[in-house]
N, C-alpha and C positions, 0 to 999 in steps of 0.2 A: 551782634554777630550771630547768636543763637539764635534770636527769632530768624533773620535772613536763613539761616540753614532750615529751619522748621521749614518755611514758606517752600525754600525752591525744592526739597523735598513732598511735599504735597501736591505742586507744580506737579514734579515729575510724576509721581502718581496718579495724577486727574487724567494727565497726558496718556498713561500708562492705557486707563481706563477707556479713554476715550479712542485709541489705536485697536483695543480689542475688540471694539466697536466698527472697524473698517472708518474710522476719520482719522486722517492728522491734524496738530494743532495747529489753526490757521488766525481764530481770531488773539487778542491778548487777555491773558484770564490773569485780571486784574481784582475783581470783584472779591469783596467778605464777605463771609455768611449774613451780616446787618445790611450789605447792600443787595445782598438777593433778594432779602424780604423788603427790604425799602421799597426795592421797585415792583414788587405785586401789591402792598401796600400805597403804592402813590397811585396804581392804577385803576384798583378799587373805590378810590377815594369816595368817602363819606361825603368830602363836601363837595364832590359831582356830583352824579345818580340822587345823592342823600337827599339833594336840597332840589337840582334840575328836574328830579319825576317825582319829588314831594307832593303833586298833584294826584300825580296816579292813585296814589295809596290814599290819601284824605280825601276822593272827593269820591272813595269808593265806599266806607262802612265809618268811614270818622276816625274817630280816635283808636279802636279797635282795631283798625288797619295796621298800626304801629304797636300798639302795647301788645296784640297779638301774632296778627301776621308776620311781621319783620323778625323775632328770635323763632318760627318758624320756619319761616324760609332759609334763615340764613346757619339754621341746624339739620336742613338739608344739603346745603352749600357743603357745608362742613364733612359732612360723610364725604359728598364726589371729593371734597379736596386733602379727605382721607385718605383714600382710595389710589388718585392723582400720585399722593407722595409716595406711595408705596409704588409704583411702577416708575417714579420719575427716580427713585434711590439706584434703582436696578439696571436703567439706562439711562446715565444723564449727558444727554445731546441737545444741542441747539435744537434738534427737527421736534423734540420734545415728543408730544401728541401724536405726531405723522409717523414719526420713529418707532415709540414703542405699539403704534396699530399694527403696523406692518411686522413688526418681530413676534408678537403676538397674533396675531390674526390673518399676516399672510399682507402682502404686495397690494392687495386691490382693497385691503378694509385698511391698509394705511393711504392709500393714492383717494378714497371717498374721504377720511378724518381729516387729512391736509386740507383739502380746499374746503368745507364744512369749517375748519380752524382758522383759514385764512380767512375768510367770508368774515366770518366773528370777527377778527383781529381789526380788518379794515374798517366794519360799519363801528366797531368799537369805537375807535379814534375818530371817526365820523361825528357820533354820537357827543363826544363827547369834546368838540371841539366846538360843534352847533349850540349845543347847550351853553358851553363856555363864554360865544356872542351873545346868545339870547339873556343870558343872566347878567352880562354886562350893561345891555341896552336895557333890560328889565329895571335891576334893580338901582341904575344909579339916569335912570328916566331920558338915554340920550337921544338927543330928535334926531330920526334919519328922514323927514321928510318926503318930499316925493321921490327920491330917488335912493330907498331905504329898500331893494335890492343888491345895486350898485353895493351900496355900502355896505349891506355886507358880505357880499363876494370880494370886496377891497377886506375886510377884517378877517374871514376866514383864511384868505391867502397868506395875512401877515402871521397869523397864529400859526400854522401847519409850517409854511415854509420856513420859519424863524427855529419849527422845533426840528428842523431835517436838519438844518443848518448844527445845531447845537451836535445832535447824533452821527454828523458825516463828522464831526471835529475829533471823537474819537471817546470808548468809554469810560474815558479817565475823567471826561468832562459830565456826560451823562451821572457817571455815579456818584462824583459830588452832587450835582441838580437832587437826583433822586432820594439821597440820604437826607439833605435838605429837608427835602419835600415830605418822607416819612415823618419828621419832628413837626413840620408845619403845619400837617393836616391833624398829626394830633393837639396841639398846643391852644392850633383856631378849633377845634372841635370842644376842646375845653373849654375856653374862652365863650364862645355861642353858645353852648349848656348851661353857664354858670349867670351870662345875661340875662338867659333868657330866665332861669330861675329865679332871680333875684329881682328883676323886672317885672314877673307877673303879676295880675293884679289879685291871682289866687291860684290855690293847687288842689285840684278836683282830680284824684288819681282814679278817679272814678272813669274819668270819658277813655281810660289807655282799656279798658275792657268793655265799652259801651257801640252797641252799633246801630249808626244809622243809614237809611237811604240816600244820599247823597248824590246817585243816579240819574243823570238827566240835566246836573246842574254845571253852569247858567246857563238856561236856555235858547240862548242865540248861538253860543258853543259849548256844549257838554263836554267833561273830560272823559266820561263814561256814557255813554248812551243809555235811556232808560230801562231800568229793568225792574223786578218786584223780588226776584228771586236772592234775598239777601244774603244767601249761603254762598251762591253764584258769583254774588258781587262780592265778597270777602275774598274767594280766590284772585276773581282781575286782579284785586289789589296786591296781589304776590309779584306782581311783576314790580312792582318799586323795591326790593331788596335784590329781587333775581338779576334786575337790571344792575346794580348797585356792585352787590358782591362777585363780579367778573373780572376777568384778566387775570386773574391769581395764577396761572399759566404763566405768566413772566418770566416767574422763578425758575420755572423749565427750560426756558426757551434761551436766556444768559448762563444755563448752564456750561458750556462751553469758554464763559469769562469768568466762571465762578470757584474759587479754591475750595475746595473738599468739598466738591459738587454732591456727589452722593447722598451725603450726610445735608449740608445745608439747602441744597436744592427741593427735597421735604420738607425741612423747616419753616423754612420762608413760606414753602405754598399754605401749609396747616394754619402759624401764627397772624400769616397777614389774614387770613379769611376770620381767623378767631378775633385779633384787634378790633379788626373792622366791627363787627357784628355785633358786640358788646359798644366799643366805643357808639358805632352809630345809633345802637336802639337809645340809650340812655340822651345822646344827641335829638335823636327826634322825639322823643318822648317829654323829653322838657321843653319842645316848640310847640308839642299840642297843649303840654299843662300852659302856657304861656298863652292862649287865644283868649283874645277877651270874652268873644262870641264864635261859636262853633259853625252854626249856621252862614252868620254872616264871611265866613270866613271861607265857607265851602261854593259860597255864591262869588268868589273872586276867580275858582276856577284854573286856568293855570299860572295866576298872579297870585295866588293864596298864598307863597312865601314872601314874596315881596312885602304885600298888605300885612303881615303879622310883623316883620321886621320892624316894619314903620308905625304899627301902634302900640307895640310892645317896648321898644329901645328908643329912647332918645337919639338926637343927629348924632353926638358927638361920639357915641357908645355904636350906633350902627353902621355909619356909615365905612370905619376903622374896620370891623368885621367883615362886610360888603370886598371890602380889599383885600382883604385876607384871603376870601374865598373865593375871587376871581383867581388869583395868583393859583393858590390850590387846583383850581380846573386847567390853569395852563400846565402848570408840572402832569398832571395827570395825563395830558396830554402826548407830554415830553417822554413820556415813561411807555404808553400805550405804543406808539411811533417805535422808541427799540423793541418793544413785544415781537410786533409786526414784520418791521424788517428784516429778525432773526428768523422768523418760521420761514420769508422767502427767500433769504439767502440759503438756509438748510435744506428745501423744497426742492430749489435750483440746484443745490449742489447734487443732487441726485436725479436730475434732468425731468424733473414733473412740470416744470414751468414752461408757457413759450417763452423763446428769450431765455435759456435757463443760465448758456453762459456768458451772459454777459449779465445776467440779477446773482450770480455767484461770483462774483469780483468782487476782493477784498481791497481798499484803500492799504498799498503800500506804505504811505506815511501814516494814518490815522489807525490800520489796523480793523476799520469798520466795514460793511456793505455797503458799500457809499449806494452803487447804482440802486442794491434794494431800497435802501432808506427812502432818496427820493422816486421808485416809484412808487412805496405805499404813500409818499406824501400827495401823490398825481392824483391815486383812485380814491384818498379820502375826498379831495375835493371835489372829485365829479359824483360822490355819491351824493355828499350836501347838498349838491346842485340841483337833484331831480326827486329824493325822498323825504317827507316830511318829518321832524326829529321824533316825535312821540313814535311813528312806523321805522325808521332805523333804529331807536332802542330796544323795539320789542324784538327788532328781526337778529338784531346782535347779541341778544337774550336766547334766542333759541339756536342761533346755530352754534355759540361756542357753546351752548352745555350739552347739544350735540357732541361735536365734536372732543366734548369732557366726559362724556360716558363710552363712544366706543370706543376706545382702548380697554377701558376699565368691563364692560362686555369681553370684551376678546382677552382680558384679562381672567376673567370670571371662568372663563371654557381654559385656558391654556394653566391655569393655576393647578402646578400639584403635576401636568402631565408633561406638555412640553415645556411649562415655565419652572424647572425646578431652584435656580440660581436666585436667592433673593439680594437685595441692595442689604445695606447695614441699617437701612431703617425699613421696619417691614412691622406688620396689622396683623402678621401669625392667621390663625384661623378664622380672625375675625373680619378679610380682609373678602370673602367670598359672600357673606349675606350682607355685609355694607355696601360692596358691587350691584348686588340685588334691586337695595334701598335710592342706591342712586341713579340707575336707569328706568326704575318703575316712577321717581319724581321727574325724569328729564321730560319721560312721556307724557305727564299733566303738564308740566312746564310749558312744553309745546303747543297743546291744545289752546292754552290760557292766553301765550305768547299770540294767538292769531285772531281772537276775538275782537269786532270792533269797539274801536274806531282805528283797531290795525288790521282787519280785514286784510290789506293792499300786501299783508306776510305772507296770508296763502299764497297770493302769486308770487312772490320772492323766494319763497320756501320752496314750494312746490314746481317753479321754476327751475329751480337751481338743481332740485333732486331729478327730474327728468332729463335736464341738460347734462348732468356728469353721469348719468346712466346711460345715454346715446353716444359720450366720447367714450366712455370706459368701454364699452362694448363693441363701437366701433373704431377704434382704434388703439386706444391704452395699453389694454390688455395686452397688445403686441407688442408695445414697443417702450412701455412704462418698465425698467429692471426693478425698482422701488432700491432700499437701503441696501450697502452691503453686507452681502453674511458672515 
């Protein structure tokens, strides 16, 4: 009886908070602070990004890529999702990112951060649904034959739509999935550390600081195009963490289903990125000490996880793990899909969307966006369909940590003058030169993010930034009201 009174109290409070915000409570704010973080935590996942662009990173500087690269990148991650929690404490809304640009920064640097966030959100789940078949048919060697298209436009449809299906059902169902899914990616993360350590056939901790040229290899397909400049190449290799450590925005965006938002909705974004970071360096790091041959391992290219699976672990020992971590990539998926859906049911609800009132209709019995849900399920597929996965991770790399620093810019300016209300979790003074730290990395990020063999970004990037500068100016700006005041 007390906790029930604790609860609907808090209830009322989130409510409270979120009405002074110009929203009523429409979805069901079911969520614990454990399932906030579950679900930036499952979206992150270690054993997606970690394992599916394990190539990017190793076939850039070797071993070095990981013992160094990866607790670098992912302690810059950590500032932006520093930063993140300190504005998400302060406003915590489904529109998240879109939300707090706009009360910061004004109507038009929130109506650019939405679609920049949305862009992210969708190649995300793209990403990470393509990687999900490909490591399926990778690593358990299925023949698709000649008509190994077909097939997998038949598997991406059953993955995506199966995960709209679960998220139209309502988020009482998602949040079990998700909570799940937190214990599962850590458990298989242990589990594949502890193989792979105990399997090797030595531990040279030497190669986690050693770099080599690995550029150009194999040469009928590079995973990195040749280069000499090895400083150079040690950056590319940033994008397998940057890729990695995303979505951690979740926690924002279920704000709106989450009890004592303010408070936990920080939490979640900070600890899932921390988890992550840790668990996955120590995760990859004992799959480099586990290579038997370094070289030969870099000549497999983007089969180089698969091939170390299989000379390092016995059948009976890898094939169990193999399953584990397919599973892991579908939840991630599951998780990525409500990310998504919530930024364009929020988006809409504030008429930025074509179509906005009918992608803001909430499922009377379920409680959910139904119509959002399936149609981020639409635009995932038709991205599969036309961009190649190594080019949608990098482009989903660079527009959400776009979209993850300007706030925290317009944060950076509004701090102290028109921002003076902090949330109950707040960075104090330390919260304006970490702002600093994480827009001066989003800009290399960027640079890194379009490098081939993802060239094909500049024009995705560069696309997308002239196209919402011709709407915003020729039309938005008139008729866009952005969040209410």
């Amino acid at each position: 009886m007390k906790e029930d009174i604790v609860q609907a109290k808090t209830i009322s409070d989130d409510e409270k908070t979120l009405l002074s915000l110009g929203y009523k409570q429409e979805l069901s704010r079911r969520m614990s602070g454990f399932s906030n973080y579950a679900i930036s935590l499952s979206i992150i996942c270690i054993l997606a990004g970690g394992v599916t662009s394990f190539q990017v990173g190793f076939c850039s500087v070797g071993g070095a890529s990981i013992g160094l690269g990866w607790p670098l990148v992912c302690a810059f991650s950590l500032v932006v999702a520093l930063t993140m929690g300190q504005v998400a404490s302060a406003f915590p809304t489904a529109g998240g990112l879109y939300h707090w640009a706009s009360i910061l920064g004004g109507k038009s640097w929130g109506w650019v951060t939405a679609w920049f966030n949305l862009a992210g959100l969708i190649t995300m789940l793209a990403a990470i649904n393509a990687g999900a078949y490909d490591f399926v048919i990778g690593a358990f060697n299925v023949p698709a034959g000649a008509h190994a298209q077909e097939f997998k436009i038949a598997g991406l449809l059953a993955i995506t739509l199966s995960q709209a299906l679960f998220n139209h059902k309502g988020i009482r169902v998602t949040t079990r999935l998700t909570d799940f899914s937190g214990y599962w990616i850590l458990i298989f993360a242990v589990l594949l550390t502890a193989a792979m350590l105990f399997y090797a056939p030595h531990w040279d901790l030497g190669r986690l600081i050693q770099f080599a040229n690995y550029s150009g290899i194999p040469a009928d397909n590079p995973v990195i195009p040749r280069t000499g400049n090895l400083i150079w190449l040690f950056a590319l290799g940033f994008l397998l963490p940057a890729y990695t450590i995303t979505g951690f925005d979740a926690s924002a965006h279920t704000a709106e289903e989450t009890l004592g938002a303010s408070r936990n909705v920080p939490r979640g974004i900070v600890r899932s990125v921390l988890v992550s970071g840790v668990f996955g360096w120590v995760m990859l790091c004992a799959i480099v000490l586990a290579i038997p041959n370094m070289d030969e391992a870099a000549a497999k290219g983007g089969d180089v996880f698969y091939w170390i699976m299989k000379s390092v672990l016995p059948n009976p020992v890898s094939v169990p793990l193999l399953v584990g971590i397919a599973v892991a990539q579908y939840l991630c998926g599951l998780a990525a899909l409500t990310s998504a859906s919530r930024m364009v049911f929020a988006f809409a609800r504030d008429g930025g969307l074509p179509g906005s009132q009918l992608l803001r209709r909430v499922s009377i019995a379920h409680r959910t966006p139904s119509v959002a849900i399936w149609a981020v399920a639409a635009l995932t597929l038709l991205v599969v369909a036309f961009i190649p996965y190594t080019t949608i991770a990098a482009v989903c790399a660079v527009f959400l940590y776009i979209s993850y620093v300007l706030p925290t810019a317009a944060g950076y300016f509004a701090h102290g003058r028109t921002w003076t209300k902090m949330g109950p979790w707040h960075l104090g003074r330390w919260y304006r030169p970490l702002a600093v730290v994480a827009v001066v990395g989003c800009a290399g990020l960027i640079v890194i993010g379009m490098q081939p063999p993802n060239q094909q970004a500049v024009w995705i990037v560069g696309g997308a930034v002239v196209a919402l500068a011709a709407i915003w100016f020729g039309y938005e700006r008139y008729h866009f009201k952005g969040p209410p005041q």
